[in-house]
KEKE-3310 file (N, C-alpha, C; in steps of 0.2 Angstrom, whole numbers, plus 5000, padded with zeros to 4 digits):
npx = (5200:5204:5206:5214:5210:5219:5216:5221:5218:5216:5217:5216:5213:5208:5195:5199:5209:5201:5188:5197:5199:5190:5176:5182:5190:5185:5186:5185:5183:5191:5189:5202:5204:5215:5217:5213:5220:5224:5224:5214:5209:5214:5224:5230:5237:5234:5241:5236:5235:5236:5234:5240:5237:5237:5249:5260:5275:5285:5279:5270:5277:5270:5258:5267:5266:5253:5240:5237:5252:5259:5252:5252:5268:5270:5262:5268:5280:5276:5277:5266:5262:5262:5257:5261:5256:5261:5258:5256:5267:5276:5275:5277:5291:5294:5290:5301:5300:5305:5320:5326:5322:5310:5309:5307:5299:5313:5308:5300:5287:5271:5265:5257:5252:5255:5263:5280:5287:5299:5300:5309:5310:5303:5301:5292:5278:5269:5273:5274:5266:5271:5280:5299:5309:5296:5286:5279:5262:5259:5248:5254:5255:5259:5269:5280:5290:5301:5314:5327:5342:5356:5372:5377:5365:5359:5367:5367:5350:5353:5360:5354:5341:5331:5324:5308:5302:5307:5307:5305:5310:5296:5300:5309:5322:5331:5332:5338:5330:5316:5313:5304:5303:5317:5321:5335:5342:5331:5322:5305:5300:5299:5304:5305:5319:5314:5302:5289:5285:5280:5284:5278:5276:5270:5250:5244:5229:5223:5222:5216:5207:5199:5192:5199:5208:5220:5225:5236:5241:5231:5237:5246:5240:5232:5241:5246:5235:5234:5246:5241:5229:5237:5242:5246:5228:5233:5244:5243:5244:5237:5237)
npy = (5632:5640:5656:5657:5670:5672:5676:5686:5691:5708:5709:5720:5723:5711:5711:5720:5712:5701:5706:5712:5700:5691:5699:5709:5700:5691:5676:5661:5664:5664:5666:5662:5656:5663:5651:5638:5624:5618:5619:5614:5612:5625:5635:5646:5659:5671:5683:5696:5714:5724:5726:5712:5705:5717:5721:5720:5717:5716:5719:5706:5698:5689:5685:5674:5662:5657:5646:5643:5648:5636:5628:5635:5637:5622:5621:5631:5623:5614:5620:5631:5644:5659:5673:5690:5703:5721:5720:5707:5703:5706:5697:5685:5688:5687:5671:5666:5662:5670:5680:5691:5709:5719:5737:5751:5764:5778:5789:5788:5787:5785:5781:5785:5784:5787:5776:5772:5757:5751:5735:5720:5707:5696:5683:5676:5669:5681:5690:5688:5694:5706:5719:5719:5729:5739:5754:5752:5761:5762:5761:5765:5761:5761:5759:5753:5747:5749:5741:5728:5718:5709:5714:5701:5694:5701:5702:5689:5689:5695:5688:5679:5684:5688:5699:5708:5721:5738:5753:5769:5783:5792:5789:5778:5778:5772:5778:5788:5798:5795:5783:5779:5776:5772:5759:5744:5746:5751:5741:5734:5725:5705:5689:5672:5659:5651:5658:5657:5663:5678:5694:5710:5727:5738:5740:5731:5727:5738:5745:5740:5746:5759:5768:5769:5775:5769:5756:5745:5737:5728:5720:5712:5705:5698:5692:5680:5674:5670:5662:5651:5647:5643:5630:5614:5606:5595:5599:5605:5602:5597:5603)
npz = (5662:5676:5687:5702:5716:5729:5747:5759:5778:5776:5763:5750:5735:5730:5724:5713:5707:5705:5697:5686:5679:5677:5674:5662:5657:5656:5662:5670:5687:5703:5721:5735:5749:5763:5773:5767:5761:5748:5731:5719:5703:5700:5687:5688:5699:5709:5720:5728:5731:5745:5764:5770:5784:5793:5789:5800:5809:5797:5778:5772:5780:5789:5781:5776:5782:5780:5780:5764:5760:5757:5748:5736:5738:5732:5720:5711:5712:5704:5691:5687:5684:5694:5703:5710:5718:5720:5738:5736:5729:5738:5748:5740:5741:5755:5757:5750:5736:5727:5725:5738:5744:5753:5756:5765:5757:5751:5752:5763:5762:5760:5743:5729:5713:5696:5685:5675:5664:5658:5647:5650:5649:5639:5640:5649:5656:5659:5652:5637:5630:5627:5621:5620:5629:5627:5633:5646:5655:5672:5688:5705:5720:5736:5751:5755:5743:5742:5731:5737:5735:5738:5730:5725:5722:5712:5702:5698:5697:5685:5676:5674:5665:5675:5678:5676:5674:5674:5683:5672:5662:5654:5640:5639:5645:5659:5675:5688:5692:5687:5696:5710:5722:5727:5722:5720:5705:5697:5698:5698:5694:5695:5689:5695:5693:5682:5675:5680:5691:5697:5702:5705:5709:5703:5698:5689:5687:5687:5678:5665:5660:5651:5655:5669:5665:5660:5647:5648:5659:5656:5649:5652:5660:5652:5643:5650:5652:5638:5639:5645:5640:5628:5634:5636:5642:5651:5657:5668:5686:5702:5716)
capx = (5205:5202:5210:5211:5213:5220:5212:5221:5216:5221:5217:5211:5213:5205:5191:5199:5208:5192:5184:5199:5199:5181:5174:5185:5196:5182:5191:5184:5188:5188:5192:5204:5202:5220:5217:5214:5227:5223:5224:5216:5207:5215:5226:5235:5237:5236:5240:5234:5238:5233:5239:5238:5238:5239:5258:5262:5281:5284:5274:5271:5280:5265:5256:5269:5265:5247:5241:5237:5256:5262:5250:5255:5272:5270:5257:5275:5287:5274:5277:5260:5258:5259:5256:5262:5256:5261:5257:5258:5275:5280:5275:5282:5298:5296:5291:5307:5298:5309:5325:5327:5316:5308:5310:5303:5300:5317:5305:5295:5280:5267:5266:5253:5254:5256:5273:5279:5290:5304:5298:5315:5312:5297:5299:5287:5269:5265:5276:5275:5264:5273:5288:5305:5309:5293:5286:5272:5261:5253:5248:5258:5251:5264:5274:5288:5292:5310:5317:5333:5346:5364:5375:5376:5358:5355:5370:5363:5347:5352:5363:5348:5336:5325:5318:5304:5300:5312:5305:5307:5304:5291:5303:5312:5327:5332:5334:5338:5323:5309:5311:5297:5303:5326:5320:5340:5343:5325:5318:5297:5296:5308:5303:5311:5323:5309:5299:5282:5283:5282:5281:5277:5275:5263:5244:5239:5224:5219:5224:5212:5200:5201:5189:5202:5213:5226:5223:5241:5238:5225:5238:5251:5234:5229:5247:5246:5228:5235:5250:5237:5225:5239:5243:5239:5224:5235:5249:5239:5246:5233:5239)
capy = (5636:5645:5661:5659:5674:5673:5683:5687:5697:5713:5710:5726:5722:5705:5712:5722:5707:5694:5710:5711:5692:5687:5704:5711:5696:5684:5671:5659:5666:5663:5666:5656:5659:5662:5644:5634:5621:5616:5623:5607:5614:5630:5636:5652:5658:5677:5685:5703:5718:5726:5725:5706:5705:5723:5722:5720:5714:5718:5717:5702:5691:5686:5681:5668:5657:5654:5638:5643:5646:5628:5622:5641:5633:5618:5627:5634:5620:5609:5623:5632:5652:5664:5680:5692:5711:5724:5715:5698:5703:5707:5691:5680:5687:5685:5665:5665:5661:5676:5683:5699:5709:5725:5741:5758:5769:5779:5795:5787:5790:5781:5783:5783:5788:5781:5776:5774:5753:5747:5727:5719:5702:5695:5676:5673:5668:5687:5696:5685:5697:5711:5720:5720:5739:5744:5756:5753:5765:5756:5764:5760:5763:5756:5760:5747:5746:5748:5732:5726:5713:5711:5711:5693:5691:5707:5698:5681:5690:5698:5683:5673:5688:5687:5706:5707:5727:5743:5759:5773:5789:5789:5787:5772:5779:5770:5786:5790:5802:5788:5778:5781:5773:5769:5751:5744:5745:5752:5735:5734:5717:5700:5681:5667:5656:5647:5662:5655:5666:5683:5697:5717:5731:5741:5735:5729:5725:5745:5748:5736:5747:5766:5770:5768:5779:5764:5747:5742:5731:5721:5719:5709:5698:5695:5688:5671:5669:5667:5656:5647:5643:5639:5625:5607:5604:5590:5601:5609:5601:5598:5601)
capz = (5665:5681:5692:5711:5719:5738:5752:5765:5780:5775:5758:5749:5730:5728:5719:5710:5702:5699:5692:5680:5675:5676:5672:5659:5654:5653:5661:5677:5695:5711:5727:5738:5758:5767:5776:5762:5758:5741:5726:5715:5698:5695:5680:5687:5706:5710:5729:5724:5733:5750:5768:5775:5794:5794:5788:5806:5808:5791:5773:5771:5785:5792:5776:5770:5786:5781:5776:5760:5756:5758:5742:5734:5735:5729:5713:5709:5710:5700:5686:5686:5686:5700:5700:5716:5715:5729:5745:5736:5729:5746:5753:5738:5743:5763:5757:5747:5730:5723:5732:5739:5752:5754:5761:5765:5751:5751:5752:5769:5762:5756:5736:5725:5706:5690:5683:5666:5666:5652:5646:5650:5648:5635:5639:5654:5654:5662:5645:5632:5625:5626:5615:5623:5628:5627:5639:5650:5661:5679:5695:5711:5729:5742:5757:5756:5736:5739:5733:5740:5738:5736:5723:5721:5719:5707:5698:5697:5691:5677:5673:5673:5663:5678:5678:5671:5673:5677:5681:5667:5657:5646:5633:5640:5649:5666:5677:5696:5695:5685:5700:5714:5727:5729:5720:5716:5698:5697:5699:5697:5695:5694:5691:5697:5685:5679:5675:5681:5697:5695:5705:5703:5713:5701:5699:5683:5686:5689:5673:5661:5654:5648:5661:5675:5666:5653:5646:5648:5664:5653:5641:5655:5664:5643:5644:5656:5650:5632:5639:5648:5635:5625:5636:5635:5649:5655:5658:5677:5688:5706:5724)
cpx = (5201:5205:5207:5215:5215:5219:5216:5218:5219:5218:5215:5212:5214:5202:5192:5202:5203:5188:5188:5199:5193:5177:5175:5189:5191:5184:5187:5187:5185:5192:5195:5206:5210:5220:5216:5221:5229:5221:5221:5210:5208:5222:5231:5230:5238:5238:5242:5235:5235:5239:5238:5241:5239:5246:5260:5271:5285:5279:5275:5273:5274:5261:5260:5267:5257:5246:5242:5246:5259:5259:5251:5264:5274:5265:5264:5279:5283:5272:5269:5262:5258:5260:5257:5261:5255:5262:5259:5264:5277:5281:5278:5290:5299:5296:5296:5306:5302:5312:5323:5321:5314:5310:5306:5303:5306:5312:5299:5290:5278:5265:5261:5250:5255:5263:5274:5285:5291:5302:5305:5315:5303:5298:5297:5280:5267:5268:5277:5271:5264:5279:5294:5309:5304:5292:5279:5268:5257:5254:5252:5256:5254:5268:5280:5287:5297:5314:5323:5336:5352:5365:5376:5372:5356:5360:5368:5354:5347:5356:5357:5340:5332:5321:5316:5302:5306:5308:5309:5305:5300:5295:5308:5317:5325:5335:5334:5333:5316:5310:5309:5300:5312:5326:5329:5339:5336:5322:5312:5297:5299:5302:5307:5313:5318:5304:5292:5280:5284:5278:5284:5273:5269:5258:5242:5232:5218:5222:5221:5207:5202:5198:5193:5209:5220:5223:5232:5241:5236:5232:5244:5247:5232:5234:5246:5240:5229:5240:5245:5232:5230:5242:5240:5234:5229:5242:5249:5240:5240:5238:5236)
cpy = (5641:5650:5660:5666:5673:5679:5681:5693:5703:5715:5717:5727:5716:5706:5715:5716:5702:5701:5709:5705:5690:5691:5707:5705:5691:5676:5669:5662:5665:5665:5660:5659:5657:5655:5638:5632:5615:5619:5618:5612:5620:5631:5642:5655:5667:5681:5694:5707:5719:5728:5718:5707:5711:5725:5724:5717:5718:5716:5712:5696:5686:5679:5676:5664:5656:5649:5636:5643:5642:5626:5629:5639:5628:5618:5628:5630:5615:5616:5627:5641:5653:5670:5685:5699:5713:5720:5712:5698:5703:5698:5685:5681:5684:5676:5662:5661:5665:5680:5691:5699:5716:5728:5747:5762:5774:5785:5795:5788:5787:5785:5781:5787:5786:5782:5774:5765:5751:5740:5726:5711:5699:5687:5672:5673:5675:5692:5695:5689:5703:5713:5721:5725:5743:5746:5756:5759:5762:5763:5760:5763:5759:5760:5758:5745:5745:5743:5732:5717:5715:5710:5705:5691:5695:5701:5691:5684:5693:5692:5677:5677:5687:5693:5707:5717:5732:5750:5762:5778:5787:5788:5781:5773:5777:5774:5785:5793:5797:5783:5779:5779:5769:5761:5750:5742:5747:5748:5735:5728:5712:5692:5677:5663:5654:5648:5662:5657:5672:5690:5704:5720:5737:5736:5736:5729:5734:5747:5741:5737:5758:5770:5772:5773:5775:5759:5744:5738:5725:5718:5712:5700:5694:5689:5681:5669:5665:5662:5652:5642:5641:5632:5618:5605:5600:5591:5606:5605:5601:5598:5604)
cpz = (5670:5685:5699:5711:5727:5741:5758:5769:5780:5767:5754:5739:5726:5724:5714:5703:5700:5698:5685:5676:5673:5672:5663:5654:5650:5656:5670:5682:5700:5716:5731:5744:5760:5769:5772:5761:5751:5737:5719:5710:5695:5692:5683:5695:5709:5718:5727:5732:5741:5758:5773:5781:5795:5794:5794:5806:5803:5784:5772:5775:5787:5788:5774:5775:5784:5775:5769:5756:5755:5751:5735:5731:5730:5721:5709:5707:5704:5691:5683:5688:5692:5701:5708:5713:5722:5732:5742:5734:5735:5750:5747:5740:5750:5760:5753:5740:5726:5727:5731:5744:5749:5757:5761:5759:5755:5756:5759:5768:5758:5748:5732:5717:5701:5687:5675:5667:5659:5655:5649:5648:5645:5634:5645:5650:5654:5654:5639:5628:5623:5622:5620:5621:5626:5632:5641:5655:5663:5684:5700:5714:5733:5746:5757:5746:5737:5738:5732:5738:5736:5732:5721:5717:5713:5702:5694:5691:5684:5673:5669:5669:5668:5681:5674:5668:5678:5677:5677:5667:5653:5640:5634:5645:5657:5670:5683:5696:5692:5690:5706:5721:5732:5726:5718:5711:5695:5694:5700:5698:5691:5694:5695:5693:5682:5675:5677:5688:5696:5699:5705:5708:5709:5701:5692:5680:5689:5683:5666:5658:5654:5653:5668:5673:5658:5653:5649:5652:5658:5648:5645:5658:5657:5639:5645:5653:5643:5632:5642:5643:5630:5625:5636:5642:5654:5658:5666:5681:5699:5712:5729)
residu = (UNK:UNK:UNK:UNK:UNK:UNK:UNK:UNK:UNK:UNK:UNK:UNK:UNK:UNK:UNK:UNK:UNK:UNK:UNK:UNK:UNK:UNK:UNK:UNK:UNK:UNK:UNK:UNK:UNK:UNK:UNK:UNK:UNK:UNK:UNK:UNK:UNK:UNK:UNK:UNK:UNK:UNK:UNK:UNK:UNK:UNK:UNK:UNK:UNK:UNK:UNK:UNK:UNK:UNK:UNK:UNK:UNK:UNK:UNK:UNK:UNK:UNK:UNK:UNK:UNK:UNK:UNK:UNK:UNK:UNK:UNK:UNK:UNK:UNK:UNK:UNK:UNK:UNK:UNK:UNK:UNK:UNK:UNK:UNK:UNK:UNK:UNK:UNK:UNK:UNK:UNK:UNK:UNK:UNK:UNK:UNK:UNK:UNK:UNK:UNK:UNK:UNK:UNK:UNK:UNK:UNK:UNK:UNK:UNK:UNK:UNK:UNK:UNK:UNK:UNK:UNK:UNK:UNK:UNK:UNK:UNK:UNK:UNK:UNK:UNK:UNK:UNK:UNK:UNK:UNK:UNK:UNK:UNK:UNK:UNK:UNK:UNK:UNK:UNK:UNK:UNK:UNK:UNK:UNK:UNK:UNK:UNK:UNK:UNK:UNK:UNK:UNK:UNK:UNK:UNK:UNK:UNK:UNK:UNK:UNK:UNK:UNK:UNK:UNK:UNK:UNK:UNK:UNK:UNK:UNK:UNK:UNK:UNK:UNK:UNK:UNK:UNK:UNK:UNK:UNK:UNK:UNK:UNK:UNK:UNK:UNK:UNK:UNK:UNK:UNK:UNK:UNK:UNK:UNK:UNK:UNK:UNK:UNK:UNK:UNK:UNK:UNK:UNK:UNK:UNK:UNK:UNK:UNK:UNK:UNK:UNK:UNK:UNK:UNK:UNK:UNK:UNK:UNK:UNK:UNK:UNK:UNK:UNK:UNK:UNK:UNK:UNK:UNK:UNK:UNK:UNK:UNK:UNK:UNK:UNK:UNK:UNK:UNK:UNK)
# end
């Protein structure tokens, strides 16, 4: 089993996740360069936080045109783990791996703070190993969190359990004030039907050791490792 991380230019929370995986998880990682167009030996695909191409356009647009998202895609459709955080959620939605879009934080300001998020759906690879309704606490660091779509699409998601996390109070309640950012329906983080695409605006991978403040992260990336290993080798998929 191995983790590629994707670096794009911009990136600025690469190392943090191959420290949490390799470091802390114990788990092979590597890096995988923007221009690369193959993904052939790894197990689970992360496009970790930052501001690729200096979110020029908007967050994200840019990044979904590089080479790398074409064998990104294709990683996905062949049923394999992908992991989108911040930035990288931003740009799985521009390459329309998972509907809806971003927007400015409500508040115009850039936000950065720790949040408290209700489990909502505990039958991904990323939540299998959490309790349904519990309450997580992660850091978020973002500008454009607000995530947007229409009523069709929120409908379709909730039709299809495909949110994965809701901001909260620390005691669970889904609140107009627990939500950081005007996210609708205080949306954090949504897979796609399939559930093997999964993309969140807090950072996991800053929250993996007590030194950083929570373990709760570790408890999300400790997740996919263990659906992972518990998969048959012959079940990875190369492209």
């Amino acid at each position: 089993m191995t983790v590629g991380v994707v670096v794009f230019p911009g990136s600025n929370c690469d190392h943090d996740m191959y420290h949490a995986f390799k470091h802390v998880l114990g788990v092979p990682t590597e890096f995988v360069w923007h221009a690369d167009t193959a993904l052939d030996g790894l197990s689970l695909v992360v496009l970790p936080g930052g501001f690729s191409y200096g979110d020029y356009l908007r967050c994200g647009a840019i990044a979904r045109f590089s080479p790398v998202m074409q064998a990104v895609k294709r990683f996905a459709e062949a049923g394999n783990p992908v992991l989108g955080v911040c930035n990288g959620f931003q740009i799985l939605l521009e390459a329309g791996l998972l509907p809806g879009a971003m927007l400015r934080n409500e508040s115009l300001k850039f936000i950065c703070r720790w949040v408290h998020l209700r489990v909502e759906n505990v039958d991904t690879p990323f939540t299998r190993g959490l309790k349904q309704g519990e309450v997580l606490r992660l850091p978020i660091a973002h500008a454009e969190g607000n995530y947007f779509a229409p009523e069709e699409t929120l409908e379709g998601l909730a039709a299809h359990r495909q949110v994965a996390f809701r901001y909260c109070t620390p005691s669970g309640a889904v609140t107009l004030e627990a939500n950081p950012n005007g996210a609708r329906q205080n949306i954090a983080g949504l897979s796609n039907r399939a559930g093997n695409v999964l993309g969140m605006m807090p950072h996991p991978e800053r929250a993996v050791e007590e030194l950083l403040g929570g373990t709760d992260g570790h408890r999300i990336l400790q997740s996919v490792v263990d659906h992972l290993l518990a998969r048959p080798a012959s079940a990875a998929a190369a492209v």
